[in-house]
N, C-alpha and C positions, 0 to 999 in steps of 0.2 A: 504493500500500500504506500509505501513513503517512500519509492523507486517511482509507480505511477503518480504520486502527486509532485515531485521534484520534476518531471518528461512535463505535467502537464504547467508546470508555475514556468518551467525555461519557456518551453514552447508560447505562452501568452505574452512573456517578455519579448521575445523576438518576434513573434508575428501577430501580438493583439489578440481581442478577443474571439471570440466565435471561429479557435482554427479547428481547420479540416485539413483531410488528409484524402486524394482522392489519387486512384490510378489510372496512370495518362495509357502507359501501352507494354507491352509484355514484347521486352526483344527478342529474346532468345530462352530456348528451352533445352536442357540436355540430360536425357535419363540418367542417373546415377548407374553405376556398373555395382556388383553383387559385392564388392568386395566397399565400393563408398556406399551402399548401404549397410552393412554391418557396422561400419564406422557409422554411419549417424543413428543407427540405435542405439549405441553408446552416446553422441551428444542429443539425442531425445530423451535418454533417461538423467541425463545431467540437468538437463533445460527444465523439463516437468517432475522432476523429483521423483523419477520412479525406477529407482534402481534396483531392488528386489522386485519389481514385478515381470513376469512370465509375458513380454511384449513383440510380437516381430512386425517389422516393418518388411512388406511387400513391394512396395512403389514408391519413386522418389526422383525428385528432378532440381537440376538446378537453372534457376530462374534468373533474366536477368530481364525486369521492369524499372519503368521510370515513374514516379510521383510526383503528383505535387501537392505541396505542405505551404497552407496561409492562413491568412488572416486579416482581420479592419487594421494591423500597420502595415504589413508586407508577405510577398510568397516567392517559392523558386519551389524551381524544378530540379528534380533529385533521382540520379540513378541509380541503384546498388542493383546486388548480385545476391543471392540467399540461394538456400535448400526445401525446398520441401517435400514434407513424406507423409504416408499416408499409414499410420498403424492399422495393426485390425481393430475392426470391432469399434474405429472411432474416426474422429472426421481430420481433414488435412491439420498439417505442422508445419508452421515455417520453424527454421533453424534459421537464427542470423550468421551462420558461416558460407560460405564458399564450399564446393566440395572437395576444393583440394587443401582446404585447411581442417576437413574431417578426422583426417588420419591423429591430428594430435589430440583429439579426444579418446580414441580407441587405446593409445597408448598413456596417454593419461590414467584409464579404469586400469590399465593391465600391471601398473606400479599399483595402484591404489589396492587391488586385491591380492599382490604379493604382501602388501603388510599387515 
């Protein structure tokens, strides 16, 4: 809650009241390969806190859309690059990484459960 209210106090700062956030156009789309999926079920269960749970990811793409982010003082236009996946049994995930920056979360769990 005080992650979303600190996004939401920057955000009125820089772009005024009443901002929105709307998506302009989906560039590019590129499936994840079976091995950067595995990696983003490990930063899915990092992301959503669920790391004992019995989860597999199916489908997963990485996305690269542009947005645009404003408000009654000002707006711009904003590209990134993300992951998203589709677990069972529930609805899409974005992952704010890259898929080639998946890898260092798979090896991040893989120290964490040596200890």
């Amino acid at each position: 809650d005080i992650m979303i209210k600190y996004s939401l106090d920057s955000f009125k700062e820089k772009y005024g009241d009443d901002v929105s956030i709307v998506l302009k156009e989906q560039l590019n789309s590129t499936p994840l390969t079976a091995e950067q999926l595995n990696d983003a079920l490990e930063c899915y269960k990092a992301s959503y806190g669920a790391y004992k749970s019995q989860i597999t990811i199916a489908e997963g793409y990485e996305i690269t859309y542009t947005y645009i982010i404003g408000g009654s003082k000002s707006s711009e236009e904003i590209s990134e690059t993300a992951c998203f996946v589709k677990p069972e049994n529930d609805c899409w995930k974005m992952l704010p990484v890259t898929a080639e920056t998946l890898k260092g979360f798979n090896n991040a769990q893989s120290l964490l459960d040596q200890q």
